[in-house]
VMD Tcl script that draws the C-alpha trace (Angstrom):
set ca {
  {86.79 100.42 159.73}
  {84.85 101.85 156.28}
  {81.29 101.53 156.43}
  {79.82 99.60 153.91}
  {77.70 100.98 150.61}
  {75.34 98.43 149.11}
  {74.18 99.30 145.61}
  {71.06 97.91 143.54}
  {73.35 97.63 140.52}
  {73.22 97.12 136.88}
  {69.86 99.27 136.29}
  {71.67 100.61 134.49}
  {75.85 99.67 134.74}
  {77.37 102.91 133.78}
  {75.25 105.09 136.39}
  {76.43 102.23 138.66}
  {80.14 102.89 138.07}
  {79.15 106.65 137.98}
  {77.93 106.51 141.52}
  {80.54 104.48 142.82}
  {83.91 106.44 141.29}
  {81.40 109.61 143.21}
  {81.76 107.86 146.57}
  {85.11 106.87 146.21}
  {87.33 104.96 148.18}
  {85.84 106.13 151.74}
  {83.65 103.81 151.58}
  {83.31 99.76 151.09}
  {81.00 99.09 147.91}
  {79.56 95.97 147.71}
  {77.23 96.17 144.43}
  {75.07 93.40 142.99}
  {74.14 92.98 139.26}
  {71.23 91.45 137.73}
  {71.09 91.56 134.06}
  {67.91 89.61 133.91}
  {66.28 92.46 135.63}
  {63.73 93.19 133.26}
  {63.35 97.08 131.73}
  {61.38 99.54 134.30}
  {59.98 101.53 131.78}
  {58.39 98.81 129.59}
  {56.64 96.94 132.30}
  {55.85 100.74 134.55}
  {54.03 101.57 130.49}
  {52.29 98.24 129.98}
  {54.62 97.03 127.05}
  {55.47 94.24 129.18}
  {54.45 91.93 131.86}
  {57.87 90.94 133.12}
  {57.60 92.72 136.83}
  {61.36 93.48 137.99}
  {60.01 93.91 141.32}
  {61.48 90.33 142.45}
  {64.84 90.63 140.86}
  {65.45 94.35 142.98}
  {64.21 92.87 146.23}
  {66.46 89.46 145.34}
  {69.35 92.08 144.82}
  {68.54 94.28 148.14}
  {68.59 90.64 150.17}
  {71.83 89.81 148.94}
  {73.29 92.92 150.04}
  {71.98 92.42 153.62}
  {73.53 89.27 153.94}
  {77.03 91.35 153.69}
  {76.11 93.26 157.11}
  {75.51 96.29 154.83}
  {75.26 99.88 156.91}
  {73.33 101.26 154.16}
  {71.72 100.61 150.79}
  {70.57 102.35 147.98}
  {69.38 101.98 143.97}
  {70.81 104.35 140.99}
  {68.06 103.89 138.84}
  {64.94 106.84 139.22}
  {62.62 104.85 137.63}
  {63.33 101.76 139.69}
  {61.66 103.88 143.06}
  {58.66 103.64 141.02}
  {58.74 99.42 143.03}
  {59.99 101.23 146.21}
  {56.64 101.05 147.87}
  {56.23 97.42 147.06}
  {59.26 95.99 148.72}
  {60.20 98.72 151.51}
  {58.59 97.07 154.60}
  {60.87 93.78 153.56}
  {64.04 95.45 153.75}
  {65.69 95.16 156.83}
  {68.56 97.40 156.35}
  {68.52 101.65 155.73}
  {67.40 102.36 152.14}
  {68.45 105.83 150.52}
  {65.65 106.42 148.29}
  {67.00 108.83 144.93}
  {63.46 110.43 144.27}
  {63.26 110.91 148.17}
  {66.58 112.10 148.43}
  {66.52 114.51 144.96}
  {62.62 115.86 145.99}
  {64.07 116.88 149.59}
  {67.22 118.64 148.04}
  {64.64 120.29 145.81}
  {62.32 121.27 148.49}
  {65.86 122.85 150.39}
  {66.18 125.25 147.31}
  {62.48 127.35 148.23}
  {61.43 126.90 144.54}
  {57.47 126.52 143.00}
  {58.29 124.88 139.86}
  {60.81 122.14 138.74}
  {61.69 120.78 135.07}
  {61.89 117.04 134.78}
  {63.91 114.94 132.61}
  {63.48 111.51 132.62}
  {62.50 107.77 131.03}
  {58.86 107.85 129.60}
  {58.32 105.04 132.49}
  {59.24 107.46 135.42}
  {56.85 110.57 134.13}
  {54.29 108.74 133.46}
  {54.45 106.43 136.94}
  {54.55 110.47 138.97}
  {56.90 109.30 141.48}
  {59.04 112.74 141.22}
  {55.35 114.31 140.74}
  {54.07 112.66 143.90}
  {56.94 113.03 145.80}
  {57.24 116.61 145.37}
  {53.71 117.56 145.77}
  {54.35 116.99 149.65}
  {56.51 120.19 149.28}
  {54.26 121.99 147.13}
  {56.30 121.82 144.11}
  {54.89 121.59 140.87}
  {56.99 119.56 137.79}
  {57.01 120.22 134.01}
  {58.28 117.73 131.28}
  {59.33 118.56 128.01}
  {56.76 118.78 125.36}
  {56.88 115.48 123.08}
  {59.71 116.54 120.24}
  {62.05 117.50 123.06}
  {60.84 113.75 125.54}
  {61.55 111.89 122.39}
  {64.85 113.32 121.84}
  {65.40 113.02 125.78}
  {64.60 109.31 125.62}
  {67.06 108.71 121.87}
  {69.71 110.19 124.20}
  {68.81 107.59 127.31}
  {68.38 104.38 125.13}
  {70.34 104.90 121.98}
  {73.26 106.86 123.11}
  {74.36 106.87 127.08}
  {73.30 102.70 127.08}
  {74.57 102.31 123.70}
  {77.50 103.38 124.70}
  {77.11 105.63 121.71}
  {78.21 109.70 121.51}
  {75.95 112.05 123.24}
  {73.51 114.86 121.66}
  {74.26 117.47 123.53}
  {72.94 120.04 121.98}
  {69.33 118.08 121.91}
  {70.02 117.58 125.59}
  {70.40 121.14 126.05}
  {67.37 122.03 123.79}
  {65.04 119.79 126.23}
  {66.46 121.80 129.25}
  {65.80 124.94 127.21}
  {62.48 123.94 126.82}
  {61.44 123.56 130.40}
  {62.48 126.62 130.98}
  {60.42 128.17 128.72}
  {57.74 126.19 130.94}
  {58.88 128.49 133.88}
  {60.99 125.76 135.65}
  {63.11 127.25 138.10}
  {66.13 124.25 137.84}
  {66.13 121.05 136.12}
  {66.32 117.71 137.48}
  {68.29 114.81 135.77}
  {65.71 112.17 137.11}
  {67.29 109.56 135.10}
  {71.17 108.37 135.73}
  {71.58 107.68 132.50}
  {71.64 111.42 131.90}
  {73.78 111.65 135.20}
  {76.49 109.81 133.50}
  {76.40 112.46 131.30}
  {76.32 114.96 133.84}
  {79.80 112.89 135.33}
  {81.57 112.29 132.23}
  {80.72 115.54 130.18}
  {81.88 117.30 132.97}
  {78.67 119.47 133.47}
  {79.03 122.42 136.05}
  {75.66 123.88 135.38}
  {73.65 125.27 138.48}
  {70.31 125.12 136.80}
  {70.87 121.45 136.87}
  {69.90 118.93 139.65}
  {71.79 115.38 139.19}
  {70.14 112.92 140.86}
  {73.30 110.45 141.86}
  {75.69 113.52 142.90}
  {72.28 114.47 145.40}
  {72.73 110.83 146.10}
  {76.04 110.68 146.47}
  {76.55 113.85 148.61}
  {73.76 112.54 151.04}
  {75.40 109.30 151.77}
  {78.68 110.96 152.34}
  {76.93 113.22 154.94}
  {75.35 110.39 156.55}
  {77.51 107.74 156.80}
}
mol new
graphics top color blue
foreach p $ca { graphics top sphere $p radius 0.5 }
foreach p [lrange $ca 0 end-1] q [lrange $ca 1 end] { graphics top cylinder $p $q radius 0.2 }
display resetview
């Protein structure tokens, strides 16, 4: 019998699909949606008071009821309302942060380049999470965030084409920082990572750390 997968969908859809086509058909997916989950990254900055924390932990009971072997979230800036909800899940919970910061920790680097939403730098969950390890994290300087964040919102979830090349410039830029690899800490820029192709080793993507974690422990 195939274990079951639950997924904390729709945060966004296409890094949903992304993650599932990566696990394939070993596996039995159950996924919930919630389009009235309101935007991490708004409430996480103060530009709005609509908490999403309910509508994740509404989506994470669901699954349970579906005798679920193992859950987890594609969205990085979702673990930011991790802490909030974990003692009221009753089922494993793959954290991506958790998960990505350990695969980082595995590579005996200092210094790590984050891309990500606005919502997840500023909340530190990748910069608290690997400070256990010792690891420090640099961000792009603003030009290069604000192109990062164009690419996020008004390309990969407007379905629009990609700016690669500004993509590439923000990676170029944490380099210049001294980072040592890159993490795509959003999966918005892991659909990217999926569709475009992408077999760069300076680059960390968060859902194929995901993914390859879940297939080695279930």
């Amino acid at each position: 019998m195939k274990k079951k997968i639950g997924i904390v969908g729709g945060l966004g859809p296409m890094a949903t699909v992304t993650l599932m086509r990566q696990l394939g058909d070993k596996y039995d997916l159950v996924v919930i949606n919630d389009p009235t989950t309101p935007d991490r990254t708004n409430f996480i900055l103060n530009k709005s008071t609509e908490d999403p924390t309910e509508n994740i932990l509404n989506m994470i009971e669901k699954l349970e009821l579906y005798n679920i072997d193992l859950i987890t979230m594609p969205c990085n800036t979702a673990s930011y309302f991790y802490n909030k909800i974990k003692d009221k899940i009753n089922c494993p919970f793959l954290n991506i942060v958790e998960e990505t910061a350990k695969f980082v920790n595995n590579l005996s680097i200092k210094k790590v380049g984050l891309l990500a939403t606005n919502g997840t730098i500023e909340s530190n969950i990748y910069k608290n999470e690997l400070k256990k390890y010792g690891i420090e994290v640099v961000i792009p300087d603003d030009k290069n965030q604000n192109n990062v964040m164009d690419i996020i919102y008004k390309e990969v979830k407007a379905n629009k084409k990609v700016s690669i090349n500004k993509l590439y410039d923000a990676i170029d830029n944490l380099k210049e920082k001294g980072a040592e690899r890159v993490i795509f800490g959003c999966t918005e820029l892991s659909v990217i990572y999926s569709d475009e192709k992408i077999e760069d080793p300076f680059i960390i993507d968060s859902i194929k750390v995901l993914s390859d974690i879940i297939k080695t422990k279930i």
